[in-house]
C-alpha positions, 0 to 999 in steps of 0.5 A: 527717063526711058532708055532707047532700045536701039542704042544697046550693043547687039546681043544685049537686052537692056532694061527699059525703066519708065519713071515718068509720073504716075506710072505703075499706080492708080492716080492719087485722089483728091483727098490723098492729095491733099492729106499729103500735102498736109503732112508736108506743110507740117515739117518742121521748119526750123531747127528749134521745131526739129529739136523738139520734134526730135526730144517728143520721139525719144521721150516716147521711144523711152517710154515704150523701152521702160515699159518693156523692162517693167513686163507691161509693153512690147518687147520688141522694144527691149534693149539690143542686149536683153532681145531675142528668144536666146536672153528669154530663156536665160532670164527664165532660167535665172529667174525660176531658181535662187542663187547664193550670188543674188544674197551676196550684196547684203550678206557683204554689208553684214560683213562690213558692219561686224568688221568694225567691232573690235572684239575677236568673237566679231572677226572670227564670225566675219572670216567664216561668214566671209568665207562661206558666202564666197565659196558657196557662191562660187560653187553656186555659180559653177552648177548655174553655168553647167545647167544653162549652158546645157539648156542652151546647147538643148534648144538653140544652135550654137552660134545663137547663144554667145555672150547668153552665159555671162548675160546669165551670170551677171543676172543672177547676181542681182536681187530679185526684184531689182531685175530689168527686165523684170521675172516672168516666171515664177520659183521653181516653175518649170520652164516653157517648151518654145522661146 
């Protein structure tokens, strides 16, 4: 309802809203009328037609999440933890280099299998397999953290890129092709100039 000017406290401007109907825009025509009347007779109805309404739009809001982690869809529909230009650019630098850290889940299974023969040529081989495979690692990582974390402080500023060097990490410790969302960028690609 509009409000009466006169009623305001002397000095004071008050706002006048008309919010009768149809005010402010062109009249619907027949046709939008009854589009729209359409659309609300097609509401769900009862609580059963809104679950499956319900399930139909999260089946659909899945797929469109997995083709986005496949590469093939949108990425606007990542998930809240791989969007944005900041988690672009790690994947890529990830993805452009090979780690010891990725390696490390088969070579441990080597390890596990030699550790049940029972011969001292096997655990010996297990100890310096098993020793190598963790300080290379280790060493690996730490070069992988420095280079990131200057690519990082390089192109964004610094509040843009928190959590983005543990999202790196444990990036690198996936195989390849296990990766989701999956590589962009080929090894040993140089990376792009703008994310």
């Amino acid at each position: 309802m509009a409000r009466d000017a006169s009623l305001a406290p002397p000095g004071r401007v008050s706002r006048v809203i008309d919010d009768s109907p149809g005010k402010g825009r062109p009249t619907r025509s027949r046709k939008e009328a009854e589009a729209l009347r359409k659309q609300q007779m097609k509401r769900p109805t009862g609580r059963r037609e809104q679950m499956r309404r319900e399930r139909e739009r999260r089946s659909k809001l899945r797929e469109k999440q997995l083709a986005a982690l496949d590469g093939r869809g949108d990425a606007t529909y990542l998930p809240a933890r791989d969007r944005g230009a900041v988690r672009a650019l790690v994947r890529d630098y990830i993805d452009r280099r090979r780690s010891v850290a990725e390696y490390m889940l088969p070579i441990l299974v080597v390890i596990l299998v030699l550790s049940f023969i029972p011969n001292p040529t096997a655990v010996t081989v297990v100890f310096f397999l098993w020793s190598v495979t963790i300080l290379s690692t280790v060493v690996d990582e730490v070069f992988l953290v420095v280079g990131l974390k200057r690519e990082l402080k390089r192109r964004f500023e610094p509040g843009e890129a928190k959590g983005a060097v543990t999202y790196g990490v444990l990036r690198s410790t996936q195989l390849r092709r296990t990766r989701r969302p999956r590589p962009t960028i080929q090894r040993g690609e140089p990376l792009r100039e703008r994310y």
